[in-house]
N, C-alpha and C positions, 0 to 999 in steps of 0.2 A: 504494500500500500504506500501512497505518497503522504508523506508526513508534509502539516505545513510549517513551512520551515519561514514563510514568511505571508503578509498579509494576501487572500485573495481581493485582484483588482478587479467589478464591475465593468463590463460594457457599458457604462451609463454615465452620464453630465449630471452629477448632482443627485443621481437616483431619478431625475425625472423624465429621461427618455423610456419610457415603458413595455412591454412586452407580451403579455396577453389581458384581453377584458374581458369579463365572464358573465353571467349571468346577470350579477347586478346591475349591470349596465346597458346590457344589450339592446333596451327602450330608447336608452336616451341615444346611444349610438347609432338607432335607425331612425329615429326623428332628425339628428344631422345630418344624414345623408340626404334624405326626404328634402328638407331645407337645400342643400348644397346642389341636390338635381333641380330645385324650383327657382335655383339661380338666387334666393334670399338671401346666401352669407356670400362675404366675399373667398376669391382665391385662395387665401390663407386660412381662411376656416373651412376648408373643403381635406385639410391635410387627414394622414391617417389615423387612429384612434390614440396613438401617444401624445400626439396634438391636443386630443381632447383630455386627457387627465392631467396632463401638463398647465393647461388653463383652470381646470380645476382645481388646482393644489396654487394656480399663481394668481387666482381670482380676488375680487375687489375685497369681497369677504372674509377672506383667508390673510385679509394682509397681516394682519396684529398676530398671526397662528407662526409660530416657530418651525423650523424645518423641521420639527420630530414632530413634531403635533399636524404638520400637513400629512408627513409620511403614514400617522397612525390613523387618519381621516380615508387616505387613499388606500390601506390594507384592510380597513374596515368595510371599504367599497369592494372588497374583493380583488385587490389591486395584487398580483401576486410580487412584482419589481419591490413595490413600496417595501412588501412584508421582508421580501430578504433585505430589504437595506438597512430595515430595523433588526433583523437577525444579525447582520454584518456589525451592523454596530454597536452593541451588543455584545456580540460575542468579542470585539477586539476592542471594547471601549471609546467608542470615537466617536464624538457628538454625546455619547453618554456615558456613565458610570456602568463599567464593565458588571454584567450578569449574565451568566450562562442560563440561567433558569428564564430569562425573559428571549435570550437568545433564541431558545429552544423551543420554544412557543412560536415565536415569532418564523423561525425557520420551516418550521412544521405548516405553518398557516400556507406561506410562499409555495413548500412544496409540492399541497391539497391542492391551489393555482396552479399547479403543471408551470412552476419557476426553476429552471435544473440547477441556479446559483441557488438558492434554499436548500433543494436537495443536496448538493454538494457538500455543502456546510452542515447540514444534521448529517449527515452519513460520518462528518469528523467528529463529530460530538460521541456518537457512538462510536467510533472504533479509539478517540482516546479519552473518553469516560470525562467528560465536561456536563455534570450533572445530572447525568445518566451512568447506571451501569454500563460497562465495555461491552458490545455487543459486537460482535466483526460480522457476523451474519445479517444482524439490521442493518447495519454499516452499509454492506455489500448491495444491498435489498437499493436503499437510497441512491447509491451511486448510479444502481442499474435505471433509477428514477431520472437522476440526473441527467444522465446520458440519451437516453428515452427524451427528455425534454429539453436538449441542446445546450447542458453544459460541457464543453470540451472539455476540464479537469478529470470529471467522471468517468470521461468514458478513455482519457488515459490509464486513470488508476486499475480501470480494470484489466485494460490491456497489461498493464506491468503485473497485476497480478495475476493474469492467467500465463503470461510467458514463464515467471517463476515458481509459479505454485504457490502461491500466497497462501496457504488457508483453503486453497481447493485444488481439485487434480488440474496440474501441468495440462494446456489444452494450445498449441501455438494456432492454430487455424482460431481459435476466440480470439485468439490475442491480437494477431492481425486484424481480425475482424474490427473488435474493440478501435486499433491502432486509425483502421480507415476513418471510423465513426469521430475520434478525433480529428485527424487531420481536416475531414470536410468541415468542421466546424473550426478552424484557422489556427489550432491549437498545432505548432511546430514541432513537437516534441514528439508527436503521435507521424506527422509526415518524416520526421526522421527516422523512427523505430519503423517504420512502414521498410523506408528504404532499406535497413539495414537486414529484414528479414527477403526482401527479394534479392539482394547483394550475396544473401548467405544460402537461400534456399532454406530456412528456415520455416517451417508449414504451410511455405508455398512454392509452385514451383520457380526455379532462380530464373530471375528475368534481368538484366541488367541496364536494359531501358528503363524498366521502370523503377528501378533501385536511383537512376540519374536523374528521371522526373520527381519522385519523393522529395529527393535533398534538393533540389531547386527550389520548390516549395518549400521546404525547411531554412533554407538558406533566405531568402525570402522573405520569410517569416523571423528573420534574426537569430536562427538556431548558428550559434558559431561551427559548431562539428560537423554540420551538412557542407556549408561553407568551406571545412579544412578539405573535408572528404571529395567536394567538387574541384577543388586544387590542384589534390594532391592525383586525381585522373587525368588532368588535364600535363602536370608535371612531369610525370613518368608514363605516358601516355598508353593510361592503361583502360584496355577497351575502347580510347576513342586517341584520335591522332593528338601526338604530344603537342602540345602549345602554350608556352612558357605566358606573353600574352594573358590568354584566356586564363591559366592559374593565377596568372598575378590579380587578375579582376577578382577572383572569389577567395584569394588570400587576404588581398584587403578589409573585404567585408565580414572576413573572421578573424582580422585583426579588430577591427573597427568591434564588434561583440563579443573582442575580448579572448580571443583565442590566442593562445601564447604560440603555439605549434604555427599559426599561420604568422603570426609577426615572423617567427625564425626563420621560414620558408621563405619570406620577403627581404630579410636579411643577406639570405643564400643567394635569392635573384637578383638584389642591386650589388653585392660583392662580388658577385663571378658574373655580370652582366648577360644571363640570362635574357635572352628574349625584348632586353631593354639597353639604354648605354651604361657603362658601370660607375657606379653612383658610390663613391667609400662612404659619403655623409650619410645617404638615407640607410646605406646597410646599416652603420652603427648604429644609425638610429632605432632601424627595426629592434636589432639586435639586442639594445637596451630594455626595451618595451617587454621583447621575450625573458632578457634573463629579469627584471623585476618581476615578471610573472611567477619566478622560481622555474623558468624552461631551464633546463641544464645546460642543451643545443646553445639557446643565446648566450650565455656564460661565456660558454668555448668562444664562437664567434669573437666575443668583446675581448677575450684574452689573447686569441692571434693576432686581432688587431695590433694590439700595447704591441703582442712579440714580435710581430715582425715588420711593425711601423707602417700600417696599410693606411695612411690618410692620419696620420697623426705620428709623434715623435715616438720611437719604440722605448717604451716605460716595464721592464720585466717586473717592478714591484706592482703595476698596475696588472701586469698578464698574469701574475703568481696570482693574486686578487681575485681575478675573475675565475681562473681555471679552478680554484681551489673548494671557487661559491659552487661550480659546476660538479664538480665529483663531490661534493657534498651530498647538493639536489637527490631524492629519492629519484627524480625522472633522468638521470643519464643513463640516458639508455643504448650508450654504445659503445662509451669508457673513453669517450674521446678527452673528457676533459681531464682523467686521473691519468692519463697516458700522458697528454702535455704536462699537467704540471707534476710527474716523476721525470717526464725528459727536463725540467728544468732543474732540479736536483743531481740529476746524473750528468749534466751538462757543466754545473757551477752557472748558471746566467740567473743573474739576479740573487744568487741567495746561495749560500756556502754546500762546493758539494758533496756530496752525502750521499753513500748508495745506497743505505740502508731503507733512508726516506722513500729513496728510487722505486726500490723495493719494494715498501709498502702502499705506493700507490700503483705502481704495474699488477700487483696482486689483485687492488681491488676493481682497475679497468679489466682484471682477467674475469672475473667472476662475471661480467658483460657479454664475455665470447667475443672481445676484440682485438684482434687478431695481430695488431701490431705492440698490444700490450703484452702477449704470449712470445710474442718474437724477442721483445727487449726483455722477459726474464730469461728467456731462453739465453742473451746473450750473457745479462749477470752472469747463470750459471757456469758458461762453458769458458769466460774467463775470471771467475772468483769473486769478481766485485759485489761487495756486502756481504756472500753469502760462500758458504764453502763449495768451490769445485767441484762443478757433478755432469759429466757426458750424460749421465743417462738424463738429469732432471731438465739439461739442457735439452739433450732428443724431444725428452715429451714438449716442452713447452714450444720448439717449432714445429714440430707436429700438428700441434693443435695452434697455429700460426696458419700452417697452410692448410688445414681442415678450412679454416676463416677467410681461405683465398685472400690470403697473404703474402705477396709473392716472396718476399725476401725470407720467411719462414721455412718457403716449398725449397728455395735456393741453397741454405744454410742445412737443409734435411738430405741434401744431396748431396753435399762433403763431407757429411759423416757416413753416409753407406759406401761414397768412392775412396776413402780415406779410413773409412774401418775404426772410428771414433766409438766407442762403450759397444759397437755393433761388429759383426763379420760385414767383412767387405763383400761390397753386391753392388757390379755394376748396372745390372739392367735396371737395380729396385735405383738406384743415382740417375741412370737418364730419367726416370718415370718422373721422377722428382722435377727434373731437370725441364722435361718436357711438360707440366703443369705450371712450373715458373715462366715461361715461356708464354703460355697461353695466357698468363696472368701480367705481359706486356713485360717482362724481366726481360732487358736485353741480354743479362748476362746468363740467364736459362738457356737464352735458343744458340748462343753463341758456345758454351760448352757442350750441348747435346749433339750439336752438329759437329763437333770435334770426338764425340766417341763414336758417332756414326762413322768417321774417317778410322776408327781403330777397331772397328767388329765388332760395336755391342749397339 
């Protein structure tokens, strides 16, 4: 279920654009019409029935009536908008002194109206026990109410709980379902879960048009992730021809809503002038935006900057700074930046060197699976630095260098089987090596490999 984690915001100006009339009214709203066809009222009294409870609540009569006293006039007419707005306020205190108990009433009233913002909010009443026992089943009941009467929140909630089994059996065709029933009602959240379940084939079958149609409307809708997800298709041109261009357009708009991942992306395209001319100020800038977001990516960026003086003066205390914020980050997710900033330990730039430091940050870019962090323990090892002497611990860590398509891993794996290092010498297992570094654009691969070719192996 979705917790509210924050206030629900109204489709509505004030509460007085309204929503259905019922019974109580349905006289007087055929005698305006009756009037509006006899040409009696003017143009503007001819509007649809929000119009008329709107005049109602702002009539001559009503002047001296307080906005909670017009609203409790209008729920008394059967007004279902009015009732949730007295629920709404209410239940979060605003306009009046917080009461779940009048909340709950007043909720209840809206949602007998066929109001799905009423239902939505007793349905939270009941599943977190705001003056009601905890009911997840009435809960559920309301929501289905909700949704039924076009509140989008609702008929998310149930999508998310039918995808994960909320309280009831795992049902992904509901959830979809649910997900659509959202979305058509403009709620972004629901047209990105839409997407994500056609991208995945997840209880429907995988379409990838329509996984690209969802996130546009998500995206659209100011959902940042849709936004990333249209990017990052257009970036690595996947399923649809790459077009650096067209990701940039939908990176901005998930930077703009706040997507750290598309600032970085934006970073990466004005740095290496992707698709655009190359821009060092606006990379940094992206860059910034990402790593305050805690992007770990942006971090890095900001720290190659400092190191290697890309549009500003090279500052290694400034690069240490950044790279260090980066392998920090829970989101480095590629060990780029505990790899830079142990090559700056093992290097001595900037800061006193130290292999041991070295050490412990290639260790923790290795726990990533990146591959040039595997390479540089690999080299600790097989010459001593920090750590004692070991062909074999050496072996495994380019090993697992060139498992990571690494070439200079695959390269360094292949002078220990031609050279018989902690291993029996084995030339064919050395070109194999050889011929992998090669494919991974190692000049010095394809240029030894074609040298054993000349010797029979």
């Amino acid at each position: 279920m979705i917790s509210i984690k924050k206030k629900y915001n109204f489709k509505t100006t004030l509460g007085f654009i309204f929503i259905d009339l019922h019974l109580g009214n349905w006289m007087t709203l055929m005698m305006k019409m009756i009037l509006c066809l006899g040409v009696l009222l003017t143009l503007n009294a001819c509007n649809d029935k929000a119009t008329y409870i709107n005049s109602m609540i702002n009539s001559d009569s009503n002047n001296k009536m307080t906005l909670l006293e017009r609203h409790e006039k209008a729920c008394n007419s059967s007004n279902g908008a009015s009732c949730a707005w007295l629920g709404y306020s209410y239940r979060y205190g605003e306009n009046v002194p917080q009461n779940h108990v009048k909340a709950k009433k007043y909720n209840e009233m809206a949602c007998n109206l066929f109001n799905g913002d009423g239902c939505y909010l007793l349905a939270h009443a009941y599943l977190e026990g705001y003056s009601v026992v905890i009911d997840k089943s009435r809960a559920r009941r309301y929501f289905e109410k909700g949704c039924k009467f076009g509140n989008s929140k609702s008929c998310l909630t149930l999508g998310n709980d039918y995808k994960s089994g909320n309280g009831i059996k795992e049902d992904f065709a509901k959830a979809n379902m649910y997900y659509e029933k959202a979305c058509n009602h403009n709620e972004g959240h629901g047209c990105e879960k839409l997407a994500l379940s056609y991208y995945k084939g997840t209880g429907v079958e995988q379409n990838l048009e329509k996984a690209k149609s969802y996130n546009v409307k998500a995206c659209d809708l100011n959902i940042s992730d849709a936004c990333t997800f249209l990017g990052n298709l257009y970036f690595f041109g996947q399923e649809v021809k790459q077009n650096y261009s067209q990701a940039r357009n939908y990176y901005q708009k998930g930077c703009r809503y706040k997507d750290s991942e598309s600032c970085n992306k934006l970073a990466a395209i004005y740095l290496k002038g992707l698709g655009v001319k190359k821009n060092n100020r606006k990379g940094k800038i992206y860059a910034e935006i990402a790593c305050n977001s805690k992007n770990s990516k942006g971090c890095s960026f900001l720290g190659y900057i400092y190191e290697k003086g890309i549009g500003v003066k090279v500052d290694y205390a400034q690069a240490k700074n950044y790279y260090k914020k980066s392998c920090t980050y829970l989101y480095d997710a590629n060990g780029y930046g505990c790899t830079r900033l142990g090559n700056l330990y093992y290097n001595g730039l900037g800061v006193k060197q130290n292999y041991k430091k070295a050490h412990k940050y290639f260790q923790k870019a290795s726990s990533k699976k990146y591959g040039e962090a595997e390479y540089n323990l690999g080299v600790l090892y097989y010459l001593g630095n920090g750590v004692d002497s070991s062909y074999e611990k050496a072996r495994i860590h380019f090993e697992r260098a060139c498992e990571f398509n690494y070439a200079k891993g695959c390269y360094n794996l292949a002078g220990f089987y031609y050279h018989g290092y902690g291993v029996k010498a084995d030339y064919k297992t050395a070109k194999d090596y050889l011929d992998k570094a090669c494919d991974l654009k190692d000049s010095r691969g394809c240029k030894d490999s074609e040298a054993l070719v000349k010797l029979g192996f």
